[in-house]
C-alpha positions as CSV (number, residue, x, y, z in Angstrom):
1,X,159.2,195.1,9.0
2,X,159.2,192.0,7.0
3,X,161.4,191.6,3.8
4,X,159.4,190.3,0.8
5,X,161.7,189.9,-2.3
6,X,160.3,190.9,-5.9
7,X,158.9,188.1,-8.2
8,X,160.4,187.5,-11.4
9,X,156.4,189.1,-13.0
10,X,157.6,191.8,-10.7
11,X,160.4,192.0,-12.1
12,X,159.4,191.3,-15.9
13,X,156.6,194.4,-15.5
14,X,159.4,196.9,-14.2
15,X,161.2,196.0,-17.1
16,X,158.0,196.3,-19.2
17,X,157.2,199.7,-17.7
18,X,161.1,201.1,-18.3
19,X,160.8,200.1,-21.7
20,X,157.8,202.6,-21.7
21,X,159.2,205.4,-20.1
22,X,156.4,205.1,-17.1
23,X,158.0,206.9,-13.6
24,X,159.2,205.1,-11.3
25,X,156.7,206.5,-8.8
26,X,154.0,205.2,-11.1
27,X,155.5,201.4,-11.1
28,X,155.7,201.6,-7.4
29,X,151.7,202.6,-7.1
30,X,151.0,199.9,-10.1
31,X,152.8,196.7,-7.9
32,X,152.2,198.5,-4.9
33,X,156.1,198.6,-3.5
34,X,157.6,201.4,-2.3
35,X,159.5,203.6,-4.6
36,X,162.9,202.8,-2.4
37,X,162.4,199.6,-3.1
38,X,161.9,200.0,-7.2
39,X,165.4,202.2,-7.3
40,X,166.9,199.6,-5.6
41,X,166.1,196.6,-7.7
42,X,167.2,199.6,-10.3
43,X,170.4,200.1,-8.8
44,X,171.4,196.6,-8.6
45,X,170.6,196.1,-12.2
């Protein structure tokens, strides 16, 4: 398992897609990360 941190456009789209109310299940297809790793970033900030 490798460990691939999230970019900052990562970042900036999750933002983007809060904003618009999208699921987080959604964003995780969208960049293609797992939804673990969305509620994470989530989490943290």
């Amino acid at each position: 398992m490798t460990h691939t941190e999230l970019s900052l456009r990562e970042k900036r789209a999750i933002e983007d897609m809060l904003n618009a109310k999208v699921p987080v299940r959604e964003m995780a297809r969208v960049l293609k990360r797992s939804k673990a790793t969305l509620y994470r970033e989530l989490k943290r900030n």
